[in-house]
FISE-248438 format. One record per residue (C-alpha): residue in one letter; chain; x negated, y negated, z negated. Coordinates in pm, 1 decimal, decimal comma. Each point is the difference from the previous one (the first is absolute). Example, Ala and Ser with C-alpha at 12.3 -4.5 7.8 and 13.67 -1.06 7.14 Angstrom:
2
ATOM:a:A:-1230,0:450,0:-780,0
ATOM:s:A:-137,0:-344,0:66,0
! end
This chain:
138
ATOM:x:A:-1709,7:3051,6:-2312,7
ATOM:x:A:30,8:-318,8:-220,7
ATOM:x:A:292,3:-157,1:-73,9
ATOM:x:A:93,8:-328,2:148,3
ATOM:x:A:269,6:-215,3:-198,9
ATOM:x:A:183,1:-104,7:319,4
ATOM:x:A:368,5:-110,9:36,9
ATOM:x:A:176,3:-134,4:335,5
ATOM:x:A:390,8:-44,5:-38,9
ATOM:x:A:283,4:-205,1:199,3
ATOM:x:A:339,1:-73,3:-150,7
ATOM:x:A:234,1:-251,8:-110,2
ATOM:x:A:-61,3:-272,8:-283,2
ATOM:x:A:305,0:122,7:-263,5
ATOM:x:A:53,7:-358,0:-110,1
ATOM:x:A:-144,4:-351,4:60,8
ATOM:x:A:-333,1:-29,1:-87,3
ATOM:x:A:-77,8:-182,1:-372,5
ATOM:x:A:-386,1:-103,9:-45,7
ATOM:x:A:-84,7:0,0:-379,5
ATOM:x:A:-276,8:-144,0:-144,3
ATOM:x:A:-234,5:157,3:-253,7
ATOM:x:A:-125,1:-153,3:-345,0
ATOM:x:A:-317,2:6,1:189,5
ATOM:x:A:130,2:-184,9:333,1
ATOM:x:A:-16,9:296,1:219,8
ATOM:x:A:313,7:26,4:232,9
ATOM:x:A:186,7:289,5:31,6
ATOM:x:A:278,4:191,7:139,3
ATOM:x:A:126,6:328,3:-102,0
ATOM:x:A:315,1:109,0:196,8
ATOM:x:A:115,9:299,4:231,8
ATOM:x:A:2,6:118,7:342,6
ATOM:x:A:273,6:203,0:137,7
ATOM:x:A:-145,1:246,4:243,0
ATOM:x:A:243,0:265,4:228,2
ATOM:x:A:-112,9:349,1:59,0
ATOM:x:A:238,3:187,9:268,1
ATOM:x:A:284,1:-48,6:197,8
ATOM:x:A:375,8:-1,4:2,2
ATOM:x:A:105,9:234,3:-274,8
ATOM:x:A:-315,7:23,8:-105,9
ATOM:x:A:-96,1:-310,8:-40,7
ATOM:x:A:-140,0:-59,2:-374,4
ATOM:x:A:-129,0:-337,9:-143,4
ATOM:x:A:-295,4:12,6:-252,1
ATOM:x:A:-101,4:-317,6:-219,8
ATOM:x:A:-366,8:-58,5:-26,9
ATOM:x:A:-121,0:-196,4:-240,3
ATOM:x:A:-298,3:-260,7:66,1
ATOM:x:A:-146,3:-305,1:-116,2
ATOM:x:A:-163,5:-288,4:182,4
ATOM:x:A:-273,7:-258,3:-164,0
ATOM:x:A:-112,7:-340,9:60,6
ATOM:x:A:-15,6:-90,2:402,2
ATOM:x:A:242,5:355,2:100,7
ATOM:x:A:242,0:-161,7:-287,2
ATOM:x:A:31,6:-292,6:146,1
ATOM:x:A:38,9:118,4:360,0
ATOM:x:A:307,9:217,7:-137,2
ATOM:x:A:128,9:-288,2:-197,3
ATOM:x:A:15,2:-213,0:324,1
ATOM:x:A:150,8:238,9:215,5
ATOM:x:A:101,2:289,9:-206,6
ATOM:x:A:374,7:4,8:13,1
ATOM:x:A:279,9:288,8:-58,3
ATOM:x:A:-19,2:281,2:318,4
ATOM:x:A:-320,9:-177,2:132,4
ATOM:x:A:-212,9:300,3:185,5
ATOM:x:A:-392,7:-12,1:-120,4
ATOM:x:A:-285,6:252,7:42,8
ATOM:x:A:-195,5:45,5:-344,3
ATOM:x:A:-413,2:115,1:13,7
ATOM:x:A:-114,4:82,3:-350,5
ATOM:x:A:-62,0:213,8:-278,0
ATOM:x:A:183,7:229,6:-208,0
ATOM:x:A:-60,1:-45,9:-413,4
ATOM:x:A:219,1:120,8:-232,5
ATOM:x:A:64,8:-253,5:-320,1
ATOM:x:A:95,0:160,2:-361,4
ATOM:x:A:126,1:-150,4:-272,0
ATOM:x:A:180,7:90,2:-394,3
ATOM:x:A:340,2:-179,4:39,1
ATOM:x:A:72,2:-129,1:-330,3
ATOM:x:A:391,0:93,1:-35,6
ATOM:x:A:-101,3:367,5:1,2
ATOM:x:A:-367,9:4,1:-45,6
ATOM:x:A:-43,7:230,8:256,4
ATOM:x:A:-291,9:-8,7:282,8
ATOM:x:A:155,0:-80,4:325,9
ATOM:x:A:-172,1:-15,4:314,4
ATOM:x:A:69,4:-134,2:401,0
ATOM:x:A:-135,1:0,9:296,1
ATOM:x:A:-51,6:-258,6:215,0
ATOM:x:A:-189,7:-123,4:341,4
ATOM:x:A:-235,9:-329,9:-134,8
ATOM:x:A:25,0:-159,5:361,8
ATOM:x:A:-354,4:-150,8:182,4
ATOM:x:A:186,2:-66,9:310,8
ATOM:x:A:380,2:-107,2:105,9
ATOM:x:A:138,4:-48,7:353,8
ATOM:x:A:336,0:-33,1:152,2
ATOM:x:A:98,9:307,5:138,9
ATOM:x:A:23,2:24,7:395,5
ATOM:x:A:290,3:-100,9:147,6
ATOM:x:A:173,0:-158,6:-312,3
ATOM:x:A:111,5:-300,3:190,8
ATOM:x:A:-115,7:-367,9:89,9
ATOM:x:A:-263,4:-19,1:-289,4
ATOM:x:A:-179,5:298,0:55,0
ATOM:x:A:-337,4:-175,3:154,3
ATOM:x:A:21,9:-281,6:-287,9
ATOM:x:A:-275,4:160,2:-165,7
ATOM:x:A:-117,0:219,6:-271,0
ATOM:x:A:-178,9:23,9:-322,5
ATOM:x:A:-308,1:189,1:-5,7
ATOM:x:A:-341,9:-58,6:-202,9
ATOM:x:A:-217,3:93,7:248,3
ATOM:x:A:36,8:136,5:357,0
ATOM:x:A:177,0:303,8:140,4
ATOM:x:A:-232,4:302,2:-66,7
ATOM:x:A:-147,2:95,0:394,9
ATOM:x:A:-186,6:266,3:19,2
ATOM:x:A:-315,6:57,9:224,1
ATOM:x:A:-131,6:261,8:199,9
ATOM:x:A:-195,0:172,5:-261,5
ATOM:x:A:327,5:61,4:-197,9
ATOM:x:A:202,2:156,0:230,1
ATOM:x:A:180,4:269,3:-121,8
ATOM:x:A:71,3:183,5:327,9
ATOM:x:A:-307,2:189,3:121,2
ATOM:x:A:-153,3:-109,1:395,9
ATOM:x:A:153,0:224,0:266,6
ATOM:x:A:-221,5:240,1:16,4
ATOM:x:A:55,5:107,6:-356,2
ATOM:x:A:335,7:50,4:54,1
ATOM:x:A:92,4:400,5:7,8
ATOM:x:A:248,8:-30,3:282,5
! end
């Protein structure tokens, strides 16, 4: 089976969003998404890290406020680096975004649009993944 580089997550923007620019005029965001798992007691909170560029970057710094719900399509790279205080390699990994929405039922705003490079993957007949009927064993 080969791999596919495929993340999907929904959470909550961790602070208002802050576009930066780069020295080569690429716009960028680089923020965190707080994202529940469980209920009640059980209920944990996990921080992902991701970073939107040029048109996603934008979209976020328009709308992207503290608490605001958005669903995040992308992929998963991990970024290393030798921080210079202790000259150590250091690494992190983080979801490089290629499409941003506002999460379903996160109030008013939630049809005012999206960011997305190209259209919603659909697939066709030919890539189904379940088998026809009469393939199934039950």
């Amino acid at each position: 089976m080969n791999g596919h580089n495929f993340a999907l997550i929904t959470g909550r923007l961790g602070r208002d969003a802050e576009v930066k620019e780069t020295q080569n005029g690429n716009k960028v965001v680089s923020m965190s998404l707080a994202v529940d798992d469980g209920f009640g007691d059980k209920k944990q909170t996990f921080w992902i890290k991701f970073e939107a560029w040029g048109k996603q970057a934008e979209f976020l710094g328009k709308y992207g406020t503290k608490g605001k719900a958005f669903t995040i399509t992308g992929r998963t790279v991990v970024r290393e680096w030798i921080a210079p205080e202790d000259s150590k390699k250091h690494s992190s990994q983080v979801i490089v975004a290629d499409q941003i929405e506002f999460a379903a039922g996160d109030g008013a705003k939630q049809n005012a649009g999206s960011a997305s490079p190209a259209p919603a993957y659909q697939p066709s007949e030919q890539s189904s993944i379940l088998p026809d009927d009469e393939e199934l064993p039950f």
